[in-house]
Backbone as ProteinMPNN parsed JSONL, in Angstrom:
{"seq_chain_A": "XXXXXXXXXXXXXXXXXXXXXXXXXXXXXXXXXXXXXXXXXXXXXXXXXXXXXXXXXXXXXXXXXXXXXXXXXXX", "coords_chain_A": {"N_chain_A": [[-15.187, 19.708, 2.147], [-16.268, 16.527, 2.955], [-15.068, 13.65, 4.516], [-14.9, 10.457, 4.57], [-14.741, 6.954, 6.177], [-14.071, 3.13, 5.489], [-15.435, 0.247, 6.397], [-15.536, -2.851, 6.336], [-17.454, -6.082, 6.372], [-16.782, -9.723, 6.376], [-17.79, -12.711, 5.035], [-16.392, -15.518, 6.35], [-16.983, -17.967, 6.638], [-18.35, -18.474, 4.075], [-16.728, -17.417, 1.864], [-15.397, -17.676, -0.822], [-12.289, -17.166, -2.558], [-12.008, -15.938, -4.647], [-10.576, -13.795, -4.997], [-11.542, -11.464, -6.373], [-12.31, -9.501, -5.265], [-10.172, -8.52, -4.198], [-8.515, -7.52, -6.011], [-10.054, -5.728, -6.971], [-10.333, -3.419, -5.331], [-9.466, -0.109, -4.767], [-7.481, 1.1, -2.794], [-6.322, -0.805, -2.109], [-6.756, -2.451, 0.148], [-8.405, -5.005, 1.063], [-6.868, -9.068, 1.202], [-6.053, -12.134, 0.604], [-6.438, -14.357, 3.17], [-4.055, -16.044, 4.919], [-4.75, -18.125, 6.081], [-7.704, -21.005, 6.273], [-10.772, -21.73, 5.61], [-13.819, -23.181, 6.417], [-14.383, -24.889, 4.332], [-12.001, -25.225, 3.048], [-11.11, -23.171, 1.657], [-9.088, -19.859, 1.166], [-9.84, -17.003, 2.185], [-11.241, -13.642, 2.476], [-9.955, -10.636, 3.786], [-9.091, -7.674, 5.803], [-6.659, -6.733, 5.105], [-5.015, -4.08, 5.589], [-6.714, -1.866, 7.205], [-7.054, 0.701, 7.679], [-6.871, 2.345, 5.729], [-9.131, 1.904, 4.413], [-11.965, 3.316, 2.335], [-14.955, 3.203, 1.989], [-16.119, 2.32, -0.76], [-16.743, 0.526, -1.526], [-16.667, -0.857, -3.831], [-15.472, -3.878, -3.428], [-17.482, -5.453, -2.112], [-19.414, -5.103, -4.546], [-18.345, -6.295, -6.654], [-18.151, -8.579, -5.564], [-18.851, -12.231, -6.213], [-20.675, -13.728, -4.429], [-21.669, -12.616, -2.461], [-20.696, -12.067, -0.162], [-19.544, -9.931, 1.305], [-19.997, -7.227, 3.171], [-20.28, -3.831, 3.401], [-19.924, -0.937, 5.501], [-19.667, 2.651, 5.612], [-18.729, 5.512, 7.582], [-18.961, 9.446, 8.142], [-15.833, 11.047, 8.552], [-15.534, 13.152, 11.007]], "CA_chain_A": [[-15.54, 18.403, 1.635], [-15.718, 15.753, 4.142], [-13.848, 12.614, 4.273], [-15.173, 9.156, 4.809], [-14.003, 6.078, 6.564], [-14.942, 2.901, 5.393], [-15.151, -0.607, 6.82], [-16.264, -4.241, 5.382], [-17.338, -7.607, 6.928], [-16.624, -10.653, 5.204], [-18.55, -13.66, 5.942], [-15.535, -15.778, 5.79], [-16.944, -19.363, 5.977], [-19.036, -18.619, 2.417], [-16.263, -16.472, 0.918], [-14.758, -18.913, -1.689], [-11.777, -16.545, -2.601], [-11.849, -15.928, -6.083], [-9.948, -12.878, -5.069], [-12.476, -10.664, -7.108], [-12.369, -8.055, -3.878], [-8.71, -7.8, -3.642], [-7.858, -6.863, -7.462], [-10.977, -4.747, -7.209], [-10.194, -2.862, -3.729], [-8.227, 1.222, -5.331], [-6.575, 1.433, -2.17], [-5.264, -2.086, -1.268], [-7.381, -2.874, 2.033], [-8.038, -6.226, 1.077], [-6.21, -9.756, 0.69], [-6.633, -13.363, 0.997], [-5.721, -14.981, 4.782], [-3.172, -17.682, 4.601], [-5.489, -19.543, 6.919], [-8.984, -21.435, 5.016], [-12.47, -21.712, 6.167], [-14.419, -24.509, 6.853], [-14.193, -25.462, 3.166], [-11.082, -25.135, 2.616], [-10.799, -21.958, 0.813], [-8.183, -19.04, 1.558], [-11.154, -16.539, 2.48], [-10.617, -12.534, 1.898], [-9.954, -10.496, 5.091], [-8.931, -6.354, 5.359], [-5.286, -6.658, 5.371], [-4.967, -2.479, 5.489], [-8.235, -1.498, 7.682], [-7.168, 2.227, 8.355], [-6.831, 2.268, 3.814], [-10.689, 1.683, 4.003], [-12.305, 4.344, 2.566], [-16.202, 2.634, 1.815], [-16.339, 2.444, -2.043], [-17.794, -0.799, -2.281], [-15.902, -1.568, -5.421], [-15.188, -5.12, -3.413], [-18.665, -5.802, -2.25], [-19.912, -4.848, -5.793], [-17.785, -7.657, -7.952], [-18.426, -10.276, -4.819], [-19.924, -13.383, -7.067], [-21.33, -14.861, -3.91], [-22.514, -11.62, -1.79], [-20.331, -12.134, 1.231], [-19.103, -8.504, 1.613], [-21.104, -5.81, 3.435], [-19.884, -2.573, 3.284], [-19.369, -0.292, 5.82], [-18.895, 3.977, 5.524], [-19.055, 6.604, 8.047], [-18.28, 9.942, 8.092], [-14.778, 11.559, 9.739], [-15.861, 14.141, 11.82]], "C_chain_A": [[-15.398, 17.374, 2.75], [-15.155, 14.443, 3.487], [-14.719, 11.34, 5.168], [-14.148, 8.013, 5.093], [-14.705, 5.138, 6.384], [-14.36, 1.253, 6.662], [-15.855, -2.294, 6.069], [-16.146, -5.634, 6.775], [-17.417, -8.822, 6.123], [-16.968, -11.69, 5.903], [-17.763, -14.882, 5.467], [-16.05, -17.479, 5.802], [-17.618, -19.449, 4.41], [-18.146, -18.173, 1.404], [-15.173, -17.663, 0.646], [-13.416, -18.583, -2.631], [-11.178, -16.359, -3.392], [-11.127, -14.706, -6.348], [-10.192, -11.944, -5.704], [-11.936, -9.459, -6.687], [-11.079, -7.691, -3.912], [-7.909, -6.849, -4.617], [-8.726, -5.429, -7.333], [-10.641, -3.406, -6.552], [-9.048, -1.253, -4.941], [-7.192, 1.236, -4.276], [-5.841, 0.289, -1.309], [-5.522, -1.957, 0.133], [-7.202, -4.391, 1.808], [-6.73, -6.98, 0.703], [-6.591, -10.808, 0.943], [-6.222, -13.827, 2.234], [-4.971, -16.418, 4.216], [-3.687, -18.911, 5.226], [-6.873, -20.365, 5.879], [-9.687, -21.276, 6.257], [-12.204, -23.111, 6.309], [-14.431, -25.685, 5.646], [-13.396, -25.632, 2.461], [-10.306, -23.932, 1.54], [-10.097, -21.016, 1.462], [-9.307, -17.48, 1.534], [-9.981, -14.709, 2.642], [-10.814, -11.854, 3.252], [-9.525, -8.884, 4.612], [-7.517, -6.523, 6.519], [-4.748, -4.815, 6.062], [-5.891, -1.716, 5.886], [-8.01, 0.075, 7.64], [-6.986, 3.025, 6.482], [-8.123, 2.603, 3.662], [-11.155, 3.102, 3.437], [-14.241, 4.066, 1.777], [-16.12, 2.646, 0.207], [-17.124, 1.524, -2.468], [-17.676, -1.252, -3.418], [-15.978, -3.53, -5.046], [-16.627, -5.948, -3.202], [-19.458, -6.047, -3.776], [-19.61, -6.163, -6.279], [-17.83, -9.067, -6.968], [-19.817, -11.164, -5.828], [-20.826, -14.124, -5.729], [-21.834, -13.676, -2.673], [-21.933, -11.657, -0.039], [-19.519, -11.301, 1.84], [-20.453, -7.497, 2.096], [-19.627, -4.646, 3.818], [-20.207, -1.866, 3.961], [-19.126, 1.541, 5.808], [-19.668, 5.14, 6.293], [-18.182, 7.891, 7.908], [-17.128, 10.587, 9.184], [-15.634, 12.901, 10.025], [-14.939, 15.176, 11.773]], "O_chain_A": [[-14.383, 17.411, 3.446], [-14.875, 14.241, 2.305], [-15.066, 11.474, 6.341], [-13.042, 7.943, 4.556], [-15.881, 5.283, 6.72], [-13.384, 1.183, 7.409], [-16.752, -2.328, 5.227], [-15.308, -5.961, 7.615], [-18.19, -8.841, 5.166], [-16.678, -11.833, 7.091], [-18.128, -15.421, 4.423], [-15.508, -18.23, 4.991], [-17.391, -20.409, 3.673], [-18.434, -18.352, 0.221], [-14.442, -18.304, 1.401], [-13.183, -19.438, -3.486], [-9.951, -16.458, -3.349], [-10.927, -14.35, -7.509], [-9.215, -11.214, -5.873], [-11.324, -8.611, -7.336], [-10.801, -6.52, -3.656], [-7.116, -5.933, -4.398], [-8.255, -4.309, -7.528], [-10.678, -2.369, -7.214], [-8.11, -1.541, -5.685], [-6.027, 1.368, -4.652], [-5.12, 0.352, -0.313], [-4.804, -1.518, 1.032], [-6.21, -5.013, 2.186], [-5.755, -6.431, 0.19], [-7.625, -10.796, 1.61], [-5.052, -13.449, 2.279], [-5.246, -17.355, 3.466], [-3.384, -20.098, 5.109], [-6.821, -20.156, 4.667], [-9.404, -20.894, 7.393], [-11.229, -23.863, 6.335], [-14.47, -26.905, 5.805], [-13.584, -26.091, 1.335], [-9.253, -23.958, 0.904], [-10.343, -21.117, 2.664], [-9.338, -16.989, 0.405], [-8.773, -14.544, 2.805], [-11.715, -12.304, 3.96], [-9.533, -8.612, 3.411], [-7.322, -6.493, 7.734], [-4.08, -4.722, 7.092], [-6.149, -0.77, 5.143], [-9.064, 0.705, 7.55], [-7.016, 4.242, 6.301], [-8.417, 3.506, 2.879], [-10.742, 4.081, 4.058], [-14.619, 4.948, 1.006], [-15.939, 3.86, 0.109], [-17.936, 1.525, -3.393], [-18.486, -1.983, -3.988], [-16.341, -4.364, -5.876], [-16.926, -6.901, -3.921], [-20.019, -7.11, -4.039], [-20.454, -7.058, -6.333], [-17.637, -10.223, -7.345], [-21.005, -10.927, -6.048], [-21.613, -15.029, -6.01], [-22.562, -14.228, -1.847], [-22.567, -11.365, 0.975], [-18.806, -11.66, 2.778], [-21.495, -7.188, 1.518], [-18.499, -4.759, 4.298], [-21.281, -1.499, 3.484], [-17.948, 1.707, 6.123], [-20.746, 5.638, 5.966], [-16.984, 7.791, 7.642], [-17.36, 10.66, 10.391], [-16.292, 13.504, 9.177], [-15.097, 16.176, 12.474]]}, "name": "protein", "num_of_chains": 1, "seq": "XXXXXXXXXXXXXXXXXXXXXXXXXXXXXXXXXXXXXXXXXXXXXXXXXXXXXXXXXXXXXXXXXXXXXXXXXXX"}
């Protein structure tokens, strides 16, 4: 069976951080940054990158589409 690794980019000045992605996330990659954007929002970042494993659960429930998703396979 092989084994996937995943990764996500978050387009953090649009991401308005309704924290959708972080509840969503099975293996606790994401979280919110204690820093803000440009708008003042606490914007969602991959606290746990080596967790990733592509599911796209967080992309999926993004209300504003500022997750791409990420998954190759381990070799």
């Amino acid at each position: 069976m092989a084994k996937f690794r995943g990764a996500i980019v978050v387009d953090t000045e649009h991401c308005k951080g309704c924290n959708l992605c972080v509840v969503a996330c099975p293996t606790h990659v994401l979280d919110l940054h204690h820093d803000v954007n440009g708008k003042g929002y606490h914007y969602s970042y991959m606290k746990n990158p080596e967790a990733c494993i592509g599911c796209a659960s967080c992309g999926l429930v993004c209300p504003d589409s500022v997750i791409t998703v990420y998954k190759a396979e381990i070799k």
